[in-house]
C-alpha positions as a Markdown table, in Angstrom:
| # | Residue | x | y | z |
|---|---|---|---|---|
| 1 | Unk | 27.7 | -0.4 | 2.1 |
| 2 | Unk | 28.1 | -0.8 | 5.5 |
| 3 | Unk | 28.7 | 1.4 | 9.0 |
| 4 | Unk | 32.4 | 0.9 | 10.3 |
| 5 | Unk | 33.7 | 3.0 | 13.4 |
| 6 | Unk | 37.0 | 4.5 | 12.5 |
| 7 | Unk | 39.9 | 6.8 | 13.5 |
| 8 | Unk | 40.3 | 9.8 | 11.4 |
| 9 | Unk | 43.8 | 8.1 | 11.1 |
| 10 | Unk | 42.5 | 4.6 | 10.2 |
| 11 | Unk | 40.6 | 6.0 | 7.6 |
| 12 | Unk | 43.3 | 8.0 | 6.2 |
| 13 | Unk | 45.6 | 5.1 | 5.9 |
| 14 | Unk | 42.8 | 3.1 | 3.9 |
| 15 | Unk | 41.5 | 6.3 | 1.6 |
| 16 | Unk | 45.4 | 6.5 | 0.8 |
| 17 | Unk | 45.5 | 3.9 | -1.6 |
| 18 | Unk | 48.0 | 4.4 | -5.0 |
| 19 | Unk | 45.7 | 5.0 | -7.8 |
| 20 | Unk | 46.3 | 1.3 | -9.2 |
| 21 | Unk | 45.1 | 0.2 | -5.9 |
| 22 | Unk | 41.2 | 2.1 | -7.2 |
| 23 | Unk | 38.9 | -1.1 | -8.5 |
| 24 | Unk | 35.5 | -0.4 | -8.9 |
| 25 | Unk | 35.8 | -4.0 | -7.0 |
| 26 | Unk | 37.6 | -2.8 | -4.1 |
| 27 | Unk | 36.2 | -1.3 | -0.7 |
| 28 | Unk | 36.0 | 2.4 | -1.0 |
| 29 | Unk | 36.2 | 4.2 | 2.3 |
| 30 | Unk | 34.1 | 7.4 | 3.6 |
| 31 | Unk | 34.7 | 9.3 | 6.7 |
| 32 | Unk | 31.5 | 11.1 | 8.2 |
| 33 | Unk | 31.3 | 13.4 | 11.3 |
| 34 | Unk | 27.6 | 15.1 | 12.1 |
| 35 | Unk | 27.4 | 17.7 | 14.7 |
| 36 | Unk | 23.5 | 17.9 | 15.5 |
| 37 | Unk | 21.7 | 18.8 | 18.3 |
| 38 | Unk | 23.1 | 21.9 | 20.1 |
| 39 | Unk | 26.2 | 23.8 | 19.5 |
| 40 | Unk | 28.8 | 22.5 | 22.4 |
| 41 | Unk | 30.4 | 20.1 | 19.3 |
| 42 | Unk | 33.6 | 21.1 | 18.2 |
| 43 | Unk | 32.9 | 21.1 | 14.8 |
| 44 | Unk | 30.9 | 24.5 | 15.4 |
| 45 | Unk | 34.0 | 25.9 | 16.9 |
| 46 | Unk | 35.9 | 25.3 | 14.3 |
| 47 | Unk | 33.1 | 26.2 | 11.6 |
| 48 | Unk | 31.4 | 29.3 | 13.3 |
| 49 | Unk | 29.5 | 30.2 | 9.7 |
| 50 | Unk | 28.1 | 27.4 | 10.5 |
| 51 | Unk | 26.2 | 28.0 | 13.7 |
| 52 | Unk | 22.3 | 28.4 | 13.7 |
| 53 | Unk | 22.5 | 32.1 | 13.7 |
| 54 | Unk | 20.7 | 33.6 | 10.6 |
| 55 | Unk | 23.6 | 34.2 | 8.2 |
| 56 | Unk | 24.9 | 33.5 | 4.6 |
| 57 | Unk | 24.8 | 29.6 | 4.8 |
| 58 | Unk | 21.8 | 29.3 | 7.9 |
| 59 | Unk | 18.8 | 30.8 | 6.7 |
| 60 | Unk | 16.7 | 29.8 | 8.7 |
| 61 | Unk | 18.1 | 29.3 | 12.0 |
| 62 | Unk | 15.6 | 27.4 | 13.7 |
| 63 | Unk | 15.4 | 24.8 | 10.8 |
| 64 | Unk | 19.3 | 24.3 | 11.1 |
| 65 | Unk | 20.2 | 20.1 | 10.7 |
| 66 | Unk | 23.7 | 20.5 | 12.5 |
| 67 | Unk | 27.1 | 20.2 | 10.2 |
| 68 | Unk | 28.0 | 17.6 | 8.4 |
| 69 | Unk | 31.6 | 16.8 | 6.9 |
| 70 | Unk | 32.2 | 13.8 | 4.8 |
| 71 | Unk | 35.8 | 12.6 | 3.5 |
| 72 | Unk | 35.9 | 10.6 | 0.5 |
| 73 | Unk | 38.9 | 8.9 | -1.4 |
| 74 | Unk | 39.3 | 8.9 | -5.1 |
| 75 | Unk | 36.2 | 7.2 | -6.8 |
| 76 | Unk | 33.6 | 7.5 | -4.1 |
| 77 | Unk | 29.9 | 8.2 | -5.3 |
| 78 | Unk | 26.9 | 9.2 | -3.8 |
| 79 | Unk | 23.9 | 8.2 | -6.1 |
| 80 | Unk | 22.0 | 10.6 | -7.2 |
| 81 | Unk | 19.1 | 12.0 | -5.4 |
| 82 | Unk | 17.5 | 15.6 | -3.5 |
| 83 | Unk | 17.5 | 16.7 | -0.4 |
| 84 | Unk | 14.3 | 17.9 | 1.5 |
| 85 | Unk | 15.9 | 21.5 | 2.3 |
| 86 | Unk | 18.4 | 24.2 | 1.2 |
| 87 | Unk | 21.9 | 22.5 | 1.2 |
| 88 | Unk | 25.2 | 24.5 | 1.2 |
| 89 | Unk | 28.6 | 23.1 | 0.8 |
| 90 | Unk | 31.8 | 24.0 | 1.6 |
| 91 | Unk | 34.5 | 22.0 | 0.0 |
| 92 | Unk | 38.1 | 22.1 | 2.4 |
| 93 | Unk | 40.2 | 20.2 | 0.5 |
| 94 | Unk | 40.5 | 18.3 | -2.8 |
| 95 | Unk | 38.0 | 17.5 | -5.7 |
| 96 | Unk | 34.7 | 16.9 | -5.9 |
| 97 | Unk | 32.3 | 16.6 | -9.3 |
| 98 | Unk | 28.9 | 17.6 | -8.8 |
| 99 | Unk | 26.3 | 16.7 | -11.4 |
| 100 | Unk | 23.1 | 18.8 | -11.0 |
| 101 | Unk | 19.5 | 18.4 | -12.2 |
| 102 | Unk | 16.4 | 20.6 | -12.0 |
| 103 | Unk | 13.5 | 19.0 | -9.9 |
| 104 | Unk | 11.5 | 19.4 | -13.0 |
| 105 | Unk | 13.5 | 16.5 | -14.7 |
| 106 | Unk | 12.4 | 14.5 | -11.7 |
| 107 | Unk | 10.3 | 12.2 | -14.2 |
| 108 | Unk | 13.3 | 11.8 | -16.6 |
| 109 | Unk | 15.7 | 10.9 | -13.8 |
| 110 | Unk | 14.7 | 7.1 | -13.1 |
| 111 | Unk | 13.4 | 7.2 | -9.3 |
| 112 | Unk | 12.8 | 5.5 | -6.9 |
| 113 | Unk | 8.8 | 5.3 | -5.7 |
| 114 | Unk | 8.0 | 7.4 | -2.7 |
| 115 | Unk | 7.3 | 3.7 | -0.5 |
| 116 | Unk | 10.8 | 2.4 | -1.1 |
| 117 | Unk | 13.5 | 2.6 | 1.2 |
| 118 | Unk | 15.6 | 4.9 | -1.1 |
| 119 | Unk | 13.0 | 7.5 | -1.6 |
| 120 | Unk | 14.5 | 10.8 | -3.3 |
| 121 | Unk | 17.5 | 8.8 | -5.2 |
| 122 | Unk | 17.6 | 7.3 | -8.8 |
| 123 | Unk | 18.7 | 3.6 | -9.1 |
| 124 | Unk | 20.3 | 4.7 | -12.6 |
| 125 | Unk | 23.8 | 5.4 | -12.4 |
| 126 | Unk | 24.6 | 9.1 | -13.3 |
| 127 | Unk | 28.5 | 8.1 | -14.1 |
| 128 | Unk | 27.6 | 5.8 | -17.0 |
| 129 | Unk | 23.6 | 5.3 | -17.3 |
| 130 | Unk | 22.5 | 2.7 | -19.4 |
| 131 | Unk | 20.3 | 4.6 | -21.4 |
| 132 | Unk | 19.3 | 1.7 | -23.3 |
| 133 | Unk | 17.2 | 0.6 | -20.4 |
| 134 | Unk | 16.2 | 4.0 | -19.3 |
| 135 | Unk | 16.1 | 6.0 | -22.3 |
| 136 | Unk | 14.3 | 8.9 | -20.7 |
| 137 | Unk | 17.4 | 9.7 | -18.6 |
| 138 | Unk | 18.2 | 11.5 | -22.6 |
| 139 | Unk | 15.5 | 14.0 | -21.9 |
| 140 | Unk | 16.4 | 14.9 | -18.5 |
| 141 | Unk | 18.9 | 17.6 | -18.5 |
| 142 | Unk | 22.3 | 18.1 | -16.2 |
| 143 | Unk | 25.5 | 20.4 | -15.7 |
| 144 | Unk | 28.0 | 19.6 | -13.7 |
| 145 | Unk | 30.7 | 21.6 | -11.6 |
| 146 | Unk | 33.9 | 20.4 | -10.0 |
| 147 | Unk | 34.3 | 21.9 | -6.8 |
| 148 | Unk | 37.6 | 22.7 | -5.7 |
| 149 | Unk | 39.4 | 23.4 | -2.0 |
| 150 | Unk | 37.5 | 27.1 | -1.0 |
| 151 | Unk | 34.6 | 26.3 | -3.3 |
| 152 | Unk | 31.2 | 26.8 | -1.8 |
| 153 | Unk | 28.0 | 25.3 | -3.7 |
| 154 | Unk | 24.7 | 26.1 | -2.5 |
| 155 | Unk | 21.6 | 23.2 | -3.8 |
| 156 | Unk | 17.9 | 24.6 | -3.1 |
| 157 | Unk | 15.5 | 22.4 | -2.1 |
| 158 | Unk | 14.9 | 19.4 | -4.1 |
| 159 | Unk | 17.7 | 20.1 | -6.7 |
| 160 | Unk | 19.2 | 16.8 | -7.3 |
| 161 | Unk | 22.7 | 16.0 | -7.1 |
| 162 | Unk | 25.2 | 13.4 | -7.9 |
| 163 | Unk | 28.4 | 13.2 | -6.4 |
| 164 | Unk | 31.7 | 11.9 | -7.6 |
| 165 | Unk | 35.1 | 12.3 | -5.5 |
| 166 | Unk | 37.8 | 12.9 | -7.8 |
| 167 | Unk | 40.5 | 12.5 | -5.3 |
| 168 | Unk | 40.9 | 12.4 | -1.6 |
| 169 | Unk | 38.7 | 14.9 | -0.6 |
| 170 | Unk | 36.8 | 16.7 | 2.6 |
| 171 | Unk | 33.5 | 18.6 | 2.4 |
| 172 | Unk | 31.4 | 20.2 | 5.5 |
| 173 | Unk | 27.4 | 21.2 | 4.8 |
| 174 | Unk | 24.8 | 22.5 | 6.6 |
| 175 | Unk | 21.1 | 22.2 | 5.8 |
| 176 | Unk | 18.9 | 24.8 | 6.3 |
| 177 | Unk | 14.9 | 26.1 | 5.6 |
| 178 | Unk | 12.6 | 24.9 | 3.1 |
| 179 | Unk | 11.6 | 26.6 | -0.7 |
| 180 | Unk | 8.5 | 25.6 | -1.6 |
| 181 | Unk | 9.8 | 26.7 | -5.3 |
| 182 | Unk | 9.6 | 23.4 | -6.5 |
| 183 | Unk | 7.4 | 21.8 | -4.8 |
| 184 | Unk | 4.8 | 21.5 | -7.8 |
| 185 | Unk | 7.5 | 19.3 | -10.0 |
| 186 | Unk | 8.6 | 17.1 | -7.5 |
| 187 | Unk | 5.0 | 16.8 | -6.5 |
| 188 | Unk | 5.0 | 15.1 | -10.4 |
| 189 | Unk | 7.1 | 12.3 | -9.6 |
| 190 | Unk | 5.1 | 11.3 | -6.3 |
| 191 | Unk | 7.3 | 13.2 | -3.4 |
């Protein structure tokens, strides 16, 4: 993975590949824009349920992390892992698949250590795990969800979450507070 700078347009033109086009061999394209650190970005005009006043989404408005909207094309992952506060997400447009796991599975979920660069995510591959190699990943239980355009999802702390774009696709979250809820079985796996 690497960090390109794109146009929203440049990145449409790539994400808008014909299905034939999707190899798990061929560069996948995300679009990302954070808003953090005030509330003079546009994004919080345009997403007002989003500003760090206590509401639905924001509770706890002086823990707020700004917004964050990602575009994905068809086939885009994000490898499993948990977030260190409450998450909720908005999806805009298109599909997303969400597969979810208690924090209580953490020890079934093949993580990485605390001391290693990817900290909080699981080097097993939640789309196909090889569960010969990590038969454990049995015992740990999931659901998933597909979240459609309008769908709102909200992840407590330490819930972790993998994350497959079904098609070309735009999300916005905002992270907010801590729940210590779960602090005891994370605290299991070493976090």
């Amino acid at each position: 993975m690497s960090d390109v700078k794109l146009t929203y347009d440049e990145w449409v033109e790539k994400a808008s590949q014909p299905e034939e086009a999707l190899q798990h061999d061929q560069p996948h394209w995300y679009f990302r824009v954070n808003a953090k650190g005030g509330t003079g970005h546009f994004m919080f005009k345009e997403l007002p349920f989003f500003l760090p006043n206590k509401n639905f989404y924001i509770v706890d408005a002086k823990d707020t992390r700004g917004i964050n909207c990602r575009f994905g094309m068809a086939g885009n992952t994000a490898a499993a892992h948990f977030d260190g506060s409450r998450n909720s997400i908005v999806l805009l447009g298109g599909e997303r698949r969400y597969i979810l796991s208690h924090p209580k599975n953490c020890q079934n979920l093949a993580l990485f250590p605390m001391d290693h660069p990817s900290a909080r995510h699981t080097f097993l591959n939640w789309s196909d795990p090889d569960l010969e190699m990590y038969p454990e990943f049995k015992e740990g239980r999931v659901n998933e969800v597909v979240l459609q355009a309008g769908d709102v999802l909200y992840l407590p702390t330490q819930w972790f979450h993998h994350i497959v774009s079904l098609d070309l696709n735009w999300q916005c979250n905002a992270r907010s507070g801590i729940t210590k809820d779960y602090q005891s079985e994370i605290h299991k796996c070493g976090f």
